[in-house]
C-alpha positions in Angstrom: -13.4 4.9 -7.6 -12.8 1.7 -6.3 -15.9 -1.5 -6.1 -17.1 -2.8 -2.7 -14.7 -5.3 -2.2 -13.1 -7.5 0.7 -10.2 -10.2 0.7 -9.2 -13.4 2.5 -6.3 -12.7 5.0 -7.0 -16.8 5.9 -5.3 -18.2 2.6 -2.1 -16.3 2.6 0.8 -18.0 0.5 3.6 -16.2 2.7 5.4 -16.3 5.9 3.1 -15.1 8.6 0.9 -15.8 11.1 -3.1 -14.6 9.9 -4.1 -11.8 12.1 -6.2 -12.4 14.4 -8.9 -9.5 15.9 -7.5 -10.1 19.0 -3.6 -10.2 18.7 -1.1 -10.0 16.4 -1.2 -8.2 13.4 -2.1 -4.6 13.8 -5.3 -3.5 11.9 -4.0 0.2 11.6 -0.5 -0.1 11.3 1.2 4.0 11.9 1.2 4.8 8.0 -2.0 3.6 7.2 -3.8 5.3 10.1 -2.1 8.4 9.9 -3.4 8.2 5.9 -6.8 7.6 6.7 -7.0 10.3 9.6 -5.4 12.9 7.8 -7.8 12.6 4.4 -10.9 12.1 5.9 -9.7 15.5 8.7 -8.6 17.2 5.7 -12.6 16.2 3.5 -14.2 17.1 6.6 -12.5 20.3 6.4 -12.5 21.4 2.9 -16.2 20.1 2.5 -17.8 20.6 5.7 -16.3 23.6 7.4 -14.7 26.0 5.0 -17.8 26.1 2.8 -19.3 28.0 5.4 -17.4 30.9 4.5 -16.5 33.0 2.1 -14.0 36.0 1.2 -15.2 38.3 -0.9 -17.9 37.1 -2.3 -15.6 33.3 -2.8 -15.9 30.2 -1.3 -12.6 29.6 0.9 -12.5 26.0 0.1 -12.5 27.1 -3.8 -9.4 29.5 -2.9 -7.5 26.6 -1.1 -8.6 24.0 -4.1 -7.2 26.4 -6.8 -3.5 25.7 -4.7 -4.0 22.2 -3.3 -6.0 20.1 -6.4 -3.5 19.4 -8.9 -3.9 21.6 -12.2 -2.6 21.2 -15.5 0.7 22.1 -16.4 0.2 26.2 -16.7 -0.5 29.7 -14.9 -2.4 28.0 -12.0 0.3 24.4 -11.3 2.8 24.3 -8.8 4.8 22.0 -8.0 3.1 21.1 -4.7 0.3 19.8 -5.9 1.9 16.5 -6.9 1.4 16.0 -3.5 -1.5 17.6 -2.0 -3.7 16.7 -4.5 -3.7 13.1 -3.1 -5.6 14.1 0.2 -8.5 16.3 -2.1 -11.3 14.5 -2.6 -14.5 15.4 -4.3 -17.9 13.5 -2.7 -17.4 11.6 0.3 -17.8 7.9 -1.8 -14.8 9.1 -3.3 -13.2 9.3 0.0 -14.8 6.4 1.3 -13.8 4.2 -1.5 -10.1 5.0 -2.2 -9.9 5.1 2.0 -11.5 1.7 2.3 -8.6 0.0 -0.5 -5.7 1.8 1.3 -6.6 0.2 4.6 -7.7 -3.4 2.7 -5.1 -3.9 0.7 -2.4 -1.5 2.0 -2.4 -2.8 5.7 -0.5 -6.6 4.5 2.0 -4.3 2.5 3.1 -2.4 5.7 3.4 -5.4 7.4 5.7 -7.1 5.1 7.4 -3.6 4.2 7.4 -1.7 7.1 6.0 1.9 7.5 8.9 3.6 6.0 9.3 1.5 2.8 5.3 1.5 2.3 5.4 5.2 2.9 8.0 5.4 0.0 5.8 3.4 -2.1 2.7 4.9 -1.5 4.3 8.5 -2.1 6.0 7.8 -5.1 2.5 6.1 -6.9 0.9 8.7 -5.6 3.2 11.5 -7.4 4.0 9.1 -10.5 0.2 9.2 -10.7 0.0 13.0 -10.8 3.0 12.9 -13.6 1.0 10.8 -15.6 -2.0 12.9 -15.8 -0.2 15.8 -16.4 1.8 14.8 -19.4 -0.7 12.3 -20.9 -3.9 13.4 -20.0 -3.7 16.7 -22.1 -2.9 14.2 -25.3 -6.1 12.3 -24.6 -8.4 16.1 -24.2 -8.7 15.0 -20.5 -6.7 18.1 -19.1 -8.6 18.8 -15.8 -7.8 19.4 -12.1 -7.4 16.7 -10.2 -7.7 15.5 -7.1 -7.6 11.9 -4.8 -5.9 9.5 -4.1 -6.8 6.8 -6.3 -3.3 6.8 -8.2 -1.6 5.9 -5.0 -4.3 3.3 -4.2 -3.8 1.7 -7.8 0.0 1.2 -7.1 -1.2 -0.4 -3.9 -3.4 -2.7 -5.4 -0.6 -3.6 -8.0 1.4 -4.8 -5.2 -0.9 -6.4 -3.5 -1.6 -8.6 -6.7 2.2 -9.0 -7.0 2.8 -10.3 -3.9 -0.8 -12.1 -3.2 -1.7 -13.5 -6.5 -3.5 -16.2 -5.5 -5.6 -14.7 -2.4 -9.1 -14.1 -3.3 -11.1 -11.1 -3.0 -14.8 -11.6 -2.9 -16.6 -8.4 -5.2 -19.5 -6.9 -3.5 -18.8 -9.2 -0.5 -20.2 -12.9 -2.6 -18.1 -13.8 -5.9 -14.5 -14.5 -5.1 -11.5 -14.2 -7.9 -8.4 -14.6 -7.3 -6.5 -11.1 -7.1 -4.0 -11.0 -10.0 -7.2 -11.9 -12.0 -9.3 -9.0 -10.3 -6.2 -6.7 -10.4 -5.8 -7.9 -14.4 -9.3 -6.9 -14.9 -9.7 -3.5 -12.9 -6.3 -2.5 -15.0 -8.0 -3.8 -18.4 -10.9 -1.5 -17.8 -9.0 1.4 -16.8 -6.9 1.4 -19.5 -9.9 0.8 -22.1 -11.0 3.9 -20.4 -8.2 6.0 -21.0 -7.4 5.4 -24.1 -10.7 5.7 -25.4 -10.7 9.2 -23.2 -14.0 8.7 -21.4 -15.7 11.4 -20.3 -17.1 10.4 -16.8 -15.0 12.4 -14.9 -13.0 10.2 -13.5 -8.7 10.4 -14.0 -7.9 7.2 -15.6 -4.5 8.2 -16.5 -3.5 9.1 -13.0 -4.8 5.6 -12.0 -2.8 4.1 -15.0 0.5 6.3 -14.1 -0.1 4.8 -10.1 0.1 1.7 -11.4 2.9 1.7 -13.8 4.9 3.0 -10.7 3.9 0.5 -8.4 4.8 -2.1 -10.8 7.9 -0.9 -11.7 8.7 -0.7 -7.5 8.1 -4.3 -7.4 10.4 -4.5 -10.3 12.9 -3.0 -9.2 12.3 -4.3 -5.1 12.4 -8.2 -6.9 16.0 -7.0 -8.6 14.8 -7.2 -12.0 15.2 -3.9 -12.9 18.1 -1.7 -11.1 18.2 0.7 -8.2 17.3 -2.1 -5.0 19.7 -0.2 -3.4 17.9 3.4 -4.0 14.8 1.6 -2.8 16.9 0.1 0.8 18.7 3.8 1.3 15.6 5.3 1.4 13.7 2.8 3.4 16.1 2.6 6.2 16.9 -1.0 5.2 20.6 -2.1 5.4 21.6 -4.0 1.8 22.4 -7.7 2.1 26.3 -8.2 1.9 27.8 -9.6 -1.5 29.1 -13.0 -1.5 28.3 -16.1 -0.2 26.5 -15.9 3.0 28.2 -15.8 6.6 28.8 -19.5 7.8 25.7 -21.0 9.8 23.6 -18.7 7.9 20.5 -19.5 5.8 18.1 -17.3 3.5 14.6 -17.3 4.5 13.2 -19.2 1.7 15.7 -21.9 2.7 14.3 -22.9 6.3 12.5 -26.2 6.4 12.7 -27.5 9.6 13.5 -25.6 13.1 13.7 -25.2 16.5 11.4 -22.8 18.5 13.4 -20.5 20.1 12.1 -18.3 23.7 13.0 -14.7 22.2 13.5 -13.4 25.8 16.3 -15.1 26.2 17.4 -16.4 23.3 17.2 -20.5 24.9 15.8 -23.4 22.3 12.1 -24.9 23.0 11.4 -28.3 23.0 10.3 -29.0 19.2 6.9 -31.0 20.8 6.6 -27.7 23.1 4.1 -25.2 21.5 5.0 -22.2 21.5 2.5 -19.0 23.4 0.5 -17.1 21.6 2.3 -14.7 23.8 5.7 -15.4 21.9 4.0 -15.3 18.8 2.4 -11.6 19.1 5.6 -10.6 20.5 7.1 -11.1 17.3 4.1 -9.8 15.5 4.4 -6.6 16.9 7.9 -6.3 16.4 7.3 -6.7 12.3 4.2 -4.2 12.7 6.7 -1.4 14.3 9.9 -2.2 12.8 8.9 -4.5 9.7 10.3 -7.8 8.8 13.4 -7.0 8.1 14.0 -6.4 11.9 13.3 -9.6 12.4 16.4 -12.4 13.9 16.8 -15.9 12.1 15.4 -17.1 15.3 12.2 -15.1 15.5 11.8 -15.9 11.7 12.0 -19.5 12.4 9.8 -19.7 14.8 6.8 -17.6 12.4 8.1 -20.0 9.6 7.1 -22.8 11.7 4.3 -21.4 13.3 2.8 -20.9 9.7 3.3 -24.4 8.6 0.9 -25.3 11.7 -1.9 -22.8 10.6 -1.7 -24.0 7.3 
């Protein structure tokens, strides 16, 4: 279970314009709506409907858990449950925690991703997680059902330190540290607790296994460790070509200077000419559906600049 926690979206080091509560950036981008939805429908259901009944003398809900938690490796796992076991949670602060990270710290990484690459990410912390637990945890005499999300939520929070390291978030709303150091910590502590196999029933391995996975993701995303291309072919992104790039070309990172571009029509702005909001959460909305990658080298210039303004 995660702390109360929030973060700056102000003081981002990257490309894009802050989001604004009234345009721009979506709050609930489609995968990280759909995730909150579906787990607290599915809590709702497990702990506030089916417990109302019973076959035979058992609780449904303790029928379905015996197929959806995820159980050790024996008579009563399948292989489902690396799965399903990510949308079983126990007491609703469990839910309300691990839901309340997801949409904090998840909702930049869909932006910069896009939905199908952060779908991939959160699915494969999520079952990495639920490896973990089950080949490690039985080592550490922690062999137990399990069920949240938290191991996905601890890749997400690796990523989020990855690519924000420097963007505070303020614990319990008043002390801000700067996330790779808050990240650092939360992963110190986890680890302490796994290793030392604390009995608070709480799956630190699983937390530990979502996190290796997320960092090795970013690993591999960066190009420091191999399978980039995996990682495109199953996001739906299209591979940069090999070579020196296409004359009249430039890589993001090298834009300095540009020209404002009307993305209607493709015509060049006036430099002095601000550009409208308008244009702006056009573009917005176009990374929000389609992620950045969609994105032209005019409607990246014109965020680029539009970012230097706002910072």
């Amino acid at each position: 279970m995660l702390s109360l926690m929030a973060y700056d979206a102000g003081s981002a080091q990257g490309r894009f314009y802050r989001p604004s509560m009234f345009g721009g950036f979506s709050f609930f981008p489609p995968v990280i709506k759909t995730l909150l939805i579906s787990n607290v429908v599915i809590w709702l259901i497990f702990r506030v409907f089916l417990p109302l009944f019973t076959l035979r003398g058992v609780p449904i809900f303790a029928i379905f858990s015996d197929y959806l938690a995820l159980w050790p490796l024996g008579p009563n796992f399948w292989p489902w449950q690396l799965v399903t076991y990510m949308f079983m949670h126990g007491e609703f602060g469990h839910l309300f925690f691990n839901m309340l990270a997801l949409w904090m710290f998840g909702m930049e990484l869909e932006h910069v991703w896009g939905s199908r690459k952060f779908l991939l990410f959160y699915f494969a912390c999520g079952i990495g997680a639920g490896i973990a637990n089950l080949l490690i945890a039985p080592l550490l005499g922690q062999a137990a059902p399990t069920v949240g999300a938290s191991g996905a939520v601890f890749g997400v929070l690796i990523a989020f330190g990855m690519l924000f390291p420097d963007r505070p978030i303020y614990l319990w709303f008043l002390l801000p540290i700067r996330a790779k150091f808050f990240i650092a910590a939360y992963i110190g502590l986890e680890l302490f607790y796994g290793v030392t196999g604390t009995s608070d029933g709480i799956a630190h391995v699983a937390h530990l296994g979502g996190a290796a996975v997320g960092f090795i993701f970013l690993l591999i995303e960066r190009g420091v460790v191999p399978g980039r291309g995996l990682i495109n072919a199953l996001s739906g992104m299209r591979p940069r070509p090999a070579g020196p790039e296409p004359h009249g070309t430039r890589r993001d990172d090298d834009i300095r200077e540009a020209r404002f571009y009307d993305i209607k029509n493709g015509s060049p702005i006036d430099r002095d000419t601000d550009v409208t909001q308008e244009v702006i959460d056009e573009i917005l909305d176009k990374i929000s559906r389609d992620g950045y990658q969609s994105l032209t080298d005019k409607e990246k210039r014109i965020l680029n600049e539009a970012s230097k303004k706002i910072h």
